[in-house]
C-alpha positions as CSV (number, residue, x, y, z in Angstrom):
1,X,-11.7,10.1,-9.3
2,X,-13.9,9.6,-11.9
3,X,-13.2,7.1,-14.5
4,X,-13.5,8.0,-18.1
5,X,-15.3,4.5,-19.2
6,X,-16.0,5.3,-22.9
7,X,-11.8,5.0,-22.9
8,X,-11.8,2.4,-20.2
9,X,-14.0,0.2,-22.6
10,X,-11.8,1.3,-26.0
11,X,-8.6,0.8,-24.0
12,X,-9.5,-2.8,-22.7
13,X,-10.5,-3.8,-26.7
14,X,-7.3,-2.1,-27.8
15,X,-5.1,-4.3,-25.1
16,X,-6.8,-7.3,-26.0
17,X,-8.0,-8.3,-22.4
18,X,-11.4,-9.1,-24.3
19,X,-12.2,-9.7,-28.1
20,X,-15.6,-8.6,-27.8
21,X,-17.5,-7.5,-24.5
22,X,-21.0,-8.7,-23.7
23,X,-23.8,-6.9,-22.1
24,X,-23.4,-9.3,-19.0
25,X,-19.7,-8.4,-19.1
26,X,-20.5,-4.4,-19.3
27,X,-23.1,-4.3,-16.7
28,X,-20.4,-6.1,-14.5
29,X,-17.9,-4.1,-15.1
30,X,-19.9,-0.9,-14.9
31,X,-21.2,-2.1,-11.4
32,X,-17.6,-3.0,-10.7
33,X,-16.6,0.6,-11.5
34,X,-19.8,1.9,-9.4
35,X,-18.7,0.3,-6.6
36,X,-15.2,1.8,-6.3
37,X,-16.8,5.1,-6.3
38,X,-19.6,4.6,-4.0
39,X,-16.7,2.3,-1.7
40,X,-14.0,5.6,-1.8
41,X,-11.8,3.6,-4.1
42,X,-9.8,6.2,-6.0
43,X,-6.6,5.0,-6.4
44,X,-6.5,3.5,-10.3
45,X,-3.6,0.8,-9.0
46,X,-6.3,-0.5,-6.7
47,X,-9.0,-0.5,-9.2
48,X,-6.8,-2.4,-11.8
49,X,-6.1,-5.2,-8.8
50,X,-9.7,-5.1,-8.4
51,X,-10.4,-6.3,-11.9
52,X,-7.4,-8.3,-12.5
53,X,-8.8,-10.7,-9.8
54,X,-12.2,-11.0,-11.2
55,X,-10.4,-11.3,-14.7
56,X,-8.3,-14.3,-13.4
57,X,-11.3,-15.6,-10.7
58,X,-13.8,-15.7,-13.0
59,X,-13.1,-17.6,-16.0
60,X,-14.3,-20.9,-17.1
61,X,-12.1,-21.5,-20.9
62,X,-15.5,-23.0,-22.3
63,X,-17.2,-19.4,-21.7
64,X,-14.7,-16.5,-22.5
65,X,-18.5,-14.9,-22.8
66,X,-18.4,-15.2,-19.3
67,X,-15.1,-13.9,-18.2
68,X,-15.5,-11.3,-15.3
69,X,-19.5,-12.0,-14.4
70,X,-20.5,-13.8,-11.0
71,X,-20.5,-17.1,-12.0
72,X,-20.0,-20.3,-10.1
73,X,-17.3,-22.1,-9.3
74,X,-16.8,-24.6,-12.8
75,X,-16.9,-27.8,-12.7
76,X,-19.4,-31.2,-12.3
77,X,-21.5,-32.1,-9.7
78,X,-18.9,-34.6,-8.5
79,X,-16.0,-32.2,-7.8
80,X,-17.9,-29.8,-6.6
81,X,-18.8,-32.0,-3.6
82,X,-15.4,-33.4,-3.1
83,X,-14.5,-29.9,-1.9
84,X,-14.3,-30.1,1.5
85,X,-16.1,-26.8,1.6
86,X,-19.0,-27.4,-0.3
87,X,-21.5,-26.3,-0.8
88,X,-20.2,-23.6,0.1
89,X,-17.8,-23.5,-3.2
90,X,-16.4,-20.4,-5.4
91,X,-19.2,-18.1,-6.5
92,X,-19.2,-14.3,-7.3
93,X,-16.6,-12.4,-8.4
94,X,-14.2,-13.7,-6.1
95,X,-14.5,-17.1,-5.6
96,X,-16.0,-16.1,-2.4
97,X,-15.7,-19.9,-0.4
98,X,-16.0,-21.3,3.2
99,X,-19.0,-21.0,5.4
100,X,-17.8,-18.5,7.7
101,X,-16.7,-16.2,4.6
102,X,-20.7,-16.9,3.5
103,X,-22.0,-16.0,7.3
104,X,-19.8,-12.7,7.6
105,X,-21.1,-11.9,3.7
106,X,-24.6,-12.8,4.5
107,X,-24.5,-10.4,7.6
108,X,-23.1,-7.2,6.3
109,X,-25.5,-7.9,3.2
110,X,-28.6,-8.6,5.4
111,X,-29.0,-11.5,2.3
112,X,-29.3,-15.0,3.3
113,X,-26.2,-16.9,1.5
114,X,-26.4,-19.4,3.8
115,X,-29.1,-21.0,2.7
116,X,-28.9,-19.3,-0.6
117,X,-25.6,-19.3,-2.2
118,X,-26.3,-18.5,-5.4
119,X,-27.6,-14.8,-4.0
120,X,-23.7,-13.7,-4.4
121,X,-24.1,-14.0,-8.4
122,X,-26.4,-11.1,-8.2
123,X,-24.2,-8.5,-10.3
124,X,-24.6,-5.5,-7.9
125,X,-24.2,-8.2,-4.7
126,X,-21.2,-9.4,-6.4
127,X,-19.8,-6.4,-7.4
128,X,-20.0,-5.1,-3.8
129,X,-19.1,-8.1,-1.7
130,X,-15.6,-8.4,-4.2
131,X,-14.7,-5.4,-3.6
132,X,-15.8,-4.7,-0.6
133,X,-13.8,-8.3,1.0
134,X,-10.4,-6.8,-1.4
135,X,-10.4,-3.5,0.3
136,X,-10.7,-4.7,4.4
137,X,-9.3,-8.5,4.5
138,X,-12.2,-10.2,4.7
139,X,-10.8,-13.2,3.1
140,X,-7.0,-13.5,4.6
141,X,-7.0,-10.6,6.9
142,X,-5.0,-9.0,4.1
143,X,-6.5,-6.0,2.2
144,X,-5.4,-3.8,-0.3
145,X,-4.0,-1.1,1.2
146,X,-1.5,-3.3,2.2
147,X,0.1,-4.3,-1.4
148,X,-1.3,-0.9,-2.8
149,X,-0.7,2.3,-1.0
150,X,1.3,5.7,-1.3
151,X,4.7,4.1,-0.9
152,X,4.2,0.7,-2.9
153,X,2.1,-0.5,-5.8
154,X,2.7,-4.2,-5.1
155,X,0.2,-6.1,-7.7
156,X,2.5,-9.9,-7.3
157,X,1.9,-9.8,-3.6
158,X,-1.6,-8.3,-3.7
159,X,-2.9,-11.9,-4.6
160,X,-2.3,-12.5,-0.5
161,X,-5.9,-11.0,-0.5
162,X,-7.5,-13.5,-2.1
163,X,-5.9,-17.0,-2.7
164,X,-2.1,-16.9,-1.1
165,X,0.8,-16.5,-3.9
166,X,-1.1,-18.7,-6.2
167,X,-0.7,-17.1,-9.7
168,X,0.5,-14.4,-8.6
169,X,2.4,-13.3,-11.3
170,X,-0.2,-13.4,-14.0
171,X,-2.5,-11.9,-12.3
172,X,-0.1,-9.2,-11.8
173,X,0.4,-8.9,-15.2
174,X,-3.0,-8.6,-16.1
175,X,-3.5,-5.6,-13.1
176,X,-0.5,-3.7,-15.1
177,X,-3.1,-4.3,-18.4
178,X,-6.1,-2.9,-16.5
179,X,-3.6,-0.3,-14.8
180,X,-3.0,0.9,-18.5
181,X,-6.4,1.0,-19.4
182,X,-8.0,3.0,-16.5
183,X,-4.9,5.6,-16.9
C-alpha cells in the first residue's frame, strides 16, 4: 500500500503533531515510510504505531527540532553512566538499549554497534533497525502483529514492544493522530 505522503505531510501539519517540519525530520520520516514498504508493512494501523513510538521515543523538550530523528538518549554525562546499561544507553529511533539488543542489531546489520554505538543514528540504520525490532520482538519478544492484526488494532497494549505499559496511553493517542493522518 502505497502511502500518499504529500497528504501524509499536510495531514500531520493540520493535526498539529508538528508546527513546522525540518529537513532532518522529513528525511526521517520518508526513510521511516521506505522502510515499511521495503519491510511488507502495509497495514496503516501498524505504520501509525510505528511512528507514534519514534514520536514519543525520540523527543528531548529542548529540541522539538528534533522530535522523530535518531538521536541519543538525553541527558548529561553523569546520568548517562549511572544507567546500569551504559554505554550501551537509548539511541535511534527506539531507544534501542542493552548490550545484547546492540550485539543482535550489530549482526543482522553487519555494522559494528558494539564498539560504535552511535552507528544506530544513521537515518536509514535507524529507520530500519526501529522498525525492523517493532515488527519481530526483538526488544520484548513482543511484536506487532500481536497488538495489531486482522481481529484487533490494540495501540495501548502495543507499547509491550518496546518499553512495558509505560505511557501507554499517550502513545496510543498519538498512534490514533498518525492513524488519521496516513488514512
Amino acid at each position: 500500500m502505497a502511502i500518499d505522503r504529500v497528504k501524509f505531510y499536510q495531514e500531520l501539519r493540520n493535526k498539529k503533531l508538528f508546527k513546522t517540519l525540518t529537513q532532518l525530520q522529513v528525511d526521517t520520516i520518508d526513510n521511516v515510510l521506505n522502510e515499511c514498504e521495503l519491510q511488507g508493512v502495509n497495514d496503516v494501523r501498524r505504520i501509525a504505531y510505528i511512528f507514534a513510538t519514534s514520536y514519543w521515543e525520540c523527543h528531548n523538550p529542548r529540541k522539538p527540532e528534533l522530535r522523530i530523528t535518531p538521536m541519543k538518549e538525553f541527558g548529561g554525562e553523569a546520568y548517562l553512566k549511572s544507567k546500569p546499561y551504559y554505554p550501551y544507553y537509548g539511541r535511534g529511533l527506539s531507544q534501542l538499549t542493552h548490550l545484547t539488543n546492540y550485539k543482535k542489531e550489530s549482526k543482522r546489520l553487519n555494522l559494528d554497534l558494539v564498539n560504535s554505538p552511535d552507528l544506530i543514528l544513521d537515518i536509514p540504520v535507524a529507520a530500519n533497525s526501529h522498525v525492523y525490532c517493532m515488527l519481530n520482538g526483538i526488544y520484548t519478544g513482543k511484536k506487532l502483529s500481536d497488538y495489531i492484526n486482522d481481529k484487533k488494532c490494540d495501540f495501548v497494549n502495543s507499547r509491550r514492544i518496546i518499553n512495558g505499559k509505560d505511557k501507554a496511553e499517550e502513545i496510543a493517542a498519538i498512534a490514533q493522530k498518525f492513524l488519521t493522518c496516513l488514512q
